[in-house]
LOMAR-237661 format. One line per field, with one value per residue (C-alpha): residue number from 1; chain; y, x, z. Coordinates in steps of 0.2 Angstrom, whole numbers. Each point is the difference from the previous one (the first is absolute). Example, Ala and Ser with C-alpha at 12.3 -4.5 7.8 and 13.67 -1.06 7.14 Angstrom:
BEGIN
nr: 1 | 2 $
kette: A | A $
Y: -22 | 17 $
X: 62 | 6 $
Z: 39 | -3 $
//
This chain:
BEGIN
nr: 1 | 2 | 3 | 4 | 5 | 6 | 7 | 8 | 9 | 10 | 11 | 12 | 13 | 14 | 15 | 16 | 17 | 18 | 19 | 20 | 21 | 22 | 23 | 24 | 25 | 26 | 27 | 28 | 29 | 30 | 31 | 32 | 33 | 34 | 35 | 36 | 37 | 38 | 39 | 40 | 41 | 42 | 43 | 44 | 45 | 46 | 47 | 48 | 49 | 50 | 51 | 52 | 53 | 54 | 55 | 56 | 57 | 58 | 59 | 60 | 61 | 62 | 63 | 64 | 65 | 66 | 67 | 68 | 69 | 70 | 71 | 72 | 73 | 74 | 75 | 76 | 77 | 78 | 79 | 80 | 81 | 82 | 83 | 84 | 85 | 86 | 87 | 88 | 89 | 90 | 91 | 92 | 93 | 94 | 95 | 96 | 97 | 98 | 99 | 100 | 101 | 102 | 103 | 104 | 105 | 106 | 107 | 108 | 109 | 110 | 111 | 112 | 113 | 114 | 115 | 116 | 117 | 118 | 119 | 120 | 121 | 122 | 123 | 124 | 125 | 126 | 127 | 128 | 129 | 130 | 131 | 132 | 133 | 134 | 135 | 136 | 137 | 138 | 139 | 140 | 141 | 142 | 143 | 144 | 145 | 146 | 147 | 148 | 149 | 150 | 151 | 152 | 153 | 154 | 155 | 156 | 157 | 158 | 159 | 160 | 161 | 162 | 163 | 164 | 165 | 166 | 167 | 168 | 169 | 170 | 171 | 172 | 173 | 174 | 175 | 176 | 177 | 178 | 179 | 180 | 181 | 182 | 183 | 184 | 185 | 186 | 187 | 188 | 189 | 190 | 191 | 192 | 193 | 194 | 195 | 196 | 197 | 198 | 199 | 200 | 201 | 202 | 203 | 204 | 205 | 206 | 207 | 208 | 209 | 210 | 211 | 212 | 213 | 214 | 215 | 216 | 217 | 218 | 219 | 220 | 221 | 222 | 223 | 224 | 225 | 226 | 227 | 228 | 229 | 230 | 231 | 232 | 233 | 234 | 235 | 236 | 237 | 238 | 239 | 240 | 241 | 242 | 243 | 244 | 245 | 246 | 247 | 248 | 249 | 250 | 251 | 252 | 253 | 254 | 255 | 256 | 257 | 258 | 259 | 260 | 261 | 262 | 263 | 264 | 265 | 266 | 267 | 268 | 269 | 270 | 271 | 272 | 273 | 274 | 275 | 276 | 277 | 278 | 279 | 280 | 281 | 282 | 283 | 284 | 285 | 286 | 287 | 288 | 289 | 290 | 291 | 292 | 293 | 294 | 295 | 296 | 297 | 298 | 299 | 300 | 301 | 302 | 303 | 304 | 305 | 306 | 307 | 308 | 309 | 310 | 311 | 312 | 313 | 314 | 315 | 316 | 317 | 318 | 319 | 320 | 321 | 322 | 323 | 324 | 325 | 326 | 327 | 328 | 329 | 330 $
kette: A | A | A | A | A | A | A | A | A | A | A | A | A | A | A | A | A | A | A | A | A | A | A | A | A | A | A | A | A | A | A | A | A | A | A | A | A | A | A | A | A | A | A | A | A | A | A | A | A | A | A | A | A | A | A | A | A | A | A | A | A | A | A | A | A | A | A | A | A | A | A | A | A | A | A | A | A | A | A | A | A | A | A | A | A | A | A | A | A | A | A | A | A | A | A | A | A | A | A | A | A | A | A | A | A | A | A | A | A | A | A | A | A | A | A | A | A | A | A | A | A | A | A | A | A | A | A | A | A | A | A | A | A | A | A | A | A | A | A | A | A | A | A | A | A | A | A | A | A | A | A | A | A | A | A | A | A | A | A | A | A | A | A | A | A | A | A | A | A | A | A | A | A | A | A | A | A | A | A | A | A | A | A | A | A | A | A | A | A | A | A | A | A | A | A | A | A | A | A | A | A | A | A | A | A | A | A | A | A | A | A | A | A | A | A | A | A | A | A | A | A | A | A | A | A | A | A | A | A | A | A | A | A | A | A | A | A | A | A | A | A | A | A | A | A | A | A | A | A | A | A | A | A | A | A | A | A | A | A | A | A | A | A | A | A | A | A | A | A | A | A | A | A | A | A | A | A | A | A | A | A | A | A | A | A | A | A | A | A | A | A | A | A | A | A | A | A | A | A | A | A | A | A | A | A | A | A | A | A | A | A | A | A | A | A | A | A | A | A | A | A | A | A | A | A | A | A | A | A | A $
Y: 7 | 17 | 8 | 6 | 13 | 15 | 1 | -7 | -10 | -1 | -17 | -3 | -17 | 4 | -16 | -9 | -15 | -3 | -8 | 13 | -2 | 17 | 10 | 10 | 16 | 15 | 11 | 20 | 1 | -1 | 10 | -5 | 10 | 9 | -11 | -16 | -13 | -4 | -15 | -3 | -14 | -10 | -12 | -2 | -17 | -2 | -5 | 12 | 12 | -11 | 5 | -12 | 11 | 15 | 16 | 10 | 16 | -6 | 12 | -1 | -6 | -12 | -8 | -2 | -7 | -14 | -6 | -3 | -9 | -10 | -5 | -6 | -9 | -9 | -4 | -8 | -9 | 12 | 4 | 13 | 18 | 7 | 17 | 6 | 19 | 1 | -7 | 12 | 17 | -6 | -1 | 18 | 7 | -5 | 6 | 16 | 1 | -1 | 13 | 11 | -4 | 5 | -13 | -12 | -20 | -8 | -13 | 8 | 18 | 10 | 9 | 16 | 2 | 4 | -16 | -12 | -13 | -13 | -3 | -15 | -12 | -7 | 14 | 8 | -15 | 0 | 20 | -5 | -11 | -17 | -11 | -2 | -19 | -3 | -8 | 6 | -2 | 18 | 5 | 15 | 12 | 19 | 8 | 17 | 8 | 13 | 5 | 11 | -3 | -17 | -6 | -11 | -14 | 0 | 5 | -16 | -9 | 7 | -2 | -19 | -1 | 6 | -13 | -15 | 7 | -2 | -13 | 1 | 9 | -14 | -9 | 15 | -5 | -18 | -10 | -10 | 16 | 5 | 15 | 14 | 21 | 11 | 19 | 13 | 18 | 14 | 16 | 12 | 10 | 10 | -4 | -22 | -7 | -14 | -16 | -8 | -18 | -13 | -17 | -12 | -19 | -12 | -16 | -10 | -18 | -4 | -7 | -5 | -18 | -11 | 11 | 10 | 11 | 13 | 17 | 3 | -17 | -8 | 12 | 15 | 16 | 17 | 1 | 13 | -6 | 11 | 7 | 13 | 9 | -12 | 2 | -10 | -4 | -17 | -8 | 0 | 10 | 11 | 17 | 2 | -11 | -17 | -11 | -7 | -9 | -17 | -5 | -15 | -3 | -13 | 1 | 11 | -16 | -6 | 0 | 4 | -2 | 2 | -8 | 4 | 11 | 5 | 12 | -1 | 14 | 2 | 6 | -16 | -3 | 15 | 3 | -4 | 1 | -9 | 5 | -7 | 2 | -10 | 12 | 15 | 14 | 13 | -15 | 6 | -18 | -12 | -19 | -1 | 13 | -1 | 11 | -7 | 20 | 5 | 11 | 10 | 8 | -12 | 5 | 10 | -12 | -16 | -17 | -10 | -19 | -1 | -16 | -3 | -14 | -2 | -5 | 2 | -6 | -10 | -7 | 2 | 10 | 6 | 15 | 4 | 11 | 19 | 15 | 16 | 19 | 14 | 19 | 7 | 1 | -2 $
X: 80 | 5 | 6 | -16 | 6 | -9 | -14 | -14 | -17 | -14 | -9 | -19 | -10 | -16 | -7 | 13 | -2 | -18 | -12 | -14 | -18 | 0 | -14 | -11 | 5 | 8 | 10 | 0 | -11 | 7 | 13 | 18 | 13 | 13 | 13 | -11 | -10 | -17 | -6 | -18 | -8 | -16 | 6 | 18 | 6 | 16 | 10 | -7 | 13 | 14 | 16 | 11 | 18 | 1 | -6 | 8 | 11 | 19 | 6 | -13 | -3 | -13 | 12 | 14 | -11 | -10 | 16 | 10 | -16 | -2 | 18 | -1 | -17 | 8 | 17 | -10 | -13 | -15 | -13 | 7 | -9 | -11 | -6 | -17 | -3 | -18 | 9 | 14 | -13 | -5 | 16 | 8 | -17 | 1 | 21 | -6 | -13 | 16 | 11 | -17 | -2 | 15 | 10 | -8 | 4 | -18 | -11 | -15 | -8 | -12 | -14 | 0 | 21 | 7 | 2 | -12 | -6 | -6 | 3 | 13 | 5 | -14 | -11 | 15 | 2 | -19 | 1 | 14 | -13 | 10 | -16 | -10 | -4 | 20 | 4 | 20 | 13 | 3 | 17 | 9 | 12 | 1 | 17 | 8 | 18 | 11 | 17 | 8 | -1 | -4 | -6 | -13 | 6 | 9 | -14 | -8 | 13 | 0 | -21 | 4 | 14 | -12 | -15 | 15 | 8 | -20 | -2 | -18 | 2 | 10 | -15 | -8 | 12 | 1 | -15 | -10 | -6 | 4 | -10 | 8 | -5 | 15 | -2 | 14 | -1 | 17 | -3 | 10 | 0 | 12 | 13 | -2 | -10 | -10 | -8 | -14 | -4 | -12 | -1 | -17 | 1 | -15 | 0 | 0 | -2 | 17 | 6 | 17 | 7 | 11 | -3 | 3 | 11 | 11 | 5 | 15 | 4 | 19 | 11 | -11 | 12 | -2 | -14 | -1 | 7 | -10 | -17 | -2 | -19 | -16 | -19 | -4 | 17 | 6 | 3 | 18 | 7 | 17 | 1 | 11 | -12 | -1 | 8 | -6 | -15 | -2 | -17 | -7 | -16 | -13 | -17 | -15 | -8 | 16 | 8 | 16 | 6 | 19 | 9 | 20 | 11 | 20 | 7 | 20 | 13 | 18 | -2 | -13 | -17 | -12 | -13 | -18 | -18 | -12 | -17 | -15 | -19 | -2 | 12 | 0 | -6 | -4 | -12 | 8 | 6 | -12 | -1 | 11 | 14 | 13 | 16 | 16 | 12 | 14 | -3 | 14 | 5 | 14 | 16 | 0 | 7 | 1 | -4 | -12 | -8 | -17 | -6 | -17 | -14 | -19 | -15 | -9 | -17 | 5 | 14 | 17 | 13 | 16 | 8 | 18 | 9 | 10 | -1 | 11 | -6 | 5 | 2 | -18 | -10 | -18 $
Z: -30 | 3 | 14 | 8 | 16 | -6 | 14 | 11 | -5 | 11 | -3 | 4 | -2 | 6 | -6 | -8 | -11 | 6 | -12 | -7 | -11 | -6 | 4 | -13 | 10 | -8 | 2 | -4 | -16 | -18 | -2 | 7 | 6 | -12 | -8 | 3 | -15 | 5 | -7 | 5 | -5 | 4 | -12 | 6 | 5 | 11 | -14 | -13 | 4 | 1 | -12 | -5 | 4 | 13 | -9 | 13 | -4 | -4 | 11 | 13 | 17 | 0 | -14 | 12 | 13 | -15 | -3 | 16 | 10 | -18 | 1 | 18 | -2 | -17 | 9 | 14 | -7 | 2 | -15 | -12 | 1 | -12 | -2 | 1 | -7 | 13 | 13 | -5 | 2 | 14 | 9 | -10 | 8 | 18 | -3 | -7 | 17 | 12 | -8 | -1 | 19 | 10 | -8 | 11 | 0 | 2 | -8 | 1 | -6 | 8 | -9 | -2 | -3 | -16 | -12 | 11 | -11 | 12 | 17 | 0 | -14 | -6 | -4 | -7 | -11 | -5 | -4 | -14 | -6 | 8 | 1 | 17 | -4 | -1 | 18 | 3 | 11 | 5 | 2 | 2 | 10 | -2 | 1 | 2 | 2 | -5 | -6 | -10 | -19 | -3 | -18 | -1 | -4 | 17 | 11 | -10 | 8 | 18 | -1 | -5 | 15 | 12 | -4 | -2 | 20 | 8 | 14 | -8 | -18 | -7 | -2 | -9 | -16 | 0 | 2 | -12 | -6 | -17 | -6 | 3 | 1 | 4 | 2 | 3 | 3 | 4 | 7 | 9 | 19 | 8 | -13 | 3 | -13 | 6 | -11 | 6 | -8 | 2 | -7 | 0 | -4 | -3 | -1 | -17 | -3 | 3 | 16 | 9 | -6 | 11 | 13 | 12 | -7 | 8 | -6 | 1 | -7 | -7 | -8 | 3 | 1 | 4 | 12 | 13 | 16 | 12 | 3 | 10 | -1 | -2 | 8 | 8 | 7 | 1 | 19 | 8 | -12 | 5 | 1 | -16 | -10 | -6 | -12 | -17 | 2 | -6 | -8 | 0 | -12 | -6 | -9 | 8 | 6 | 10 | 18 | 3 | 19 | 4 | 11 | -1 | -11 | 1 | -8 | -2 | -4 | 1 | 19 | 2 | 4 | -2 | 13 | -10 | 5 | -8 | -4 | -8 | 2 | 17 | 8 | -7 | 12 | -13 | -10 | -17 | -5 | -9 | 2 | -17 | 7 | 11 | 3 | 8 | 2 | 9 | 16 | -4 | -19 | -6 | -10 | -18 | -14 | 10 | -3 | 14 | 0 | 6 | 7 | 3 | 5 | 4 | -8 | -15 | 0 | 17 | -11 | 4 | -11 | 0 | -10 | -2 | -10 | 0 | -6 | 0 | 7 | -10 | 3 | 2 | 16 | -1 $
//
């Protein structure tokens, strides 16, 4: 991956990875904001609006960011995205709503602002005309920074970076989940110009196999390899940040429960914590989740082994394997 130094993300994950029956509620009437596709349908079914290769712009954002998670999830063994254009609008409206609002990084709108289609995911979704019977797995992560002149392509990259480099945004790209809406929107103040994305994930009938799996997983290279801003912040993390996060994922009805972990590097073992949902203070980790990171960034372009036990459905396993960190912060 490129080298991604160019600025700061804020992360958010309001209600990350938790299992939705979308509501008939809607959002902001009929229209949608500027530069977003409105799809409404009483008659749409979750699939209906599935394409079979990214439509994304060439040069754009969302682009960059469909094909490095897709890359990651296919080298790990994690379903292969697919675009959906609703879920798409949904996710360009609610990244046109935070430019519009400050440049906020939130997961939910308030009626009334400029832009609001709905008040948090799933009302945004049914307002594109995603349908209310469809039950999803709502994931998502918001994302803002800054720099000089970036194109988009590399703010894709850098939006990527920061959901790969979150304790709990990791989980946001891989997941059983394969449906995917992303939205991107540039704009400029006081000479910095900003870009706002959002991404939201349902689940399809895929699921993990031969799991749990972890992200990263063997040969993985490139990842960020430290995180720095996330809400809520993840316990006993260091005042410089934290390290790359290690995921460890099953199918939405599994347990996952950790019980060891090393991480090795040329100057030795690395300090971990290890999280899933029975101790997790902020309650962000579901049953199927669980993160293993480092309480302290590691090294730029560096090679670590993980090690790492517990149980998967009160079943033993084991995962070994290493990856390498490249330039970009998350």
């Amino acid at each position: 991956m490129k080298n991604n130094n160019y600025g700061r993300f804020t992360l958010t994950a309001s209600a990350l990875a938790t299992i939705l029956a979308l509501a008939a509620c809607g959002g902001g009437g009929s229209s949608s904001p500027a530069g977003s596709t409105s799809t409404t349908s009483s008659t749409q079914t979750a699939t209906s609006a599935n394409v079979a290769t990214p439509q994304y712009a060439a040069s754009s954002a969302q682009l960059a960011i469909f094909n490095t998670v897709d890359a990651y999830r296919q080298q790990c063994g994690f379903p292969a995205l697919t675009e959906n254009t609703t879920l798409d609008a949904s996710a360009q409206n609610h990244a046109i709503y935070m430019i519009d609002n400050g440049y906020a990084v939130t997961d939910s709108e308030v009626s009334g602002n400029t832009g609001y289609t709905g008040a948090n995911y799933v009302a945004r979704a049914v307002e594109a005309g995603y349908p209310s019977t469809a039950t999803t797995l709502g994931t998502w992560g918001g994302s803002t920074g800054g720099s000089g002149s970036l194109t988009a392509p590399q703010f894709g990259d850098l939006e990527a970076n920061s959901w790969v480099s979150g304790v709990y945004h990791v989980g946001v790209l891989f997941n059983t989940g394969s449906i995917v809406g992303i939205g991107e929107v540039e704009a400029s103040a006081s000479g910095t110009t900003f870009s706002n994305a959002d991404i939201f994930v349902v689940q399809n009938t895929g699921a993990v196999a031969n799991g749990p799996l972890t992200f990263p997983c063997q040969g993985v290279t490139g990842v960020p390899y430290d995180g720095l801003v996330e809400s809520p912040t993840a316990p006993n993390v260091s005042a410089s940040g934290w390290g790359t996060p290690v995921l460890v994922e099953g199918n939405l009805t599994d347990t996952i429960v950790l019980s060891s972990g090393t991480m090795t590097g040329p100057s030795g073992n690395v300090t971990l914590q290890l999280l899933d949902s029975a101790n997790d203070p902020n309650g962000e980790l579901k049953s199927y989740d669980a993160v293993a990171y480092p309480t302290s960034p590691l090294q730029p372009n560096t090679t670590y082994t993980m090690s790492i036990t517990g149980t998967y459905n009160g079943t033993a396993f084991s995962r070994s394997f290493s990856f390498t960190t490249g330039n970009s912060q998350g």
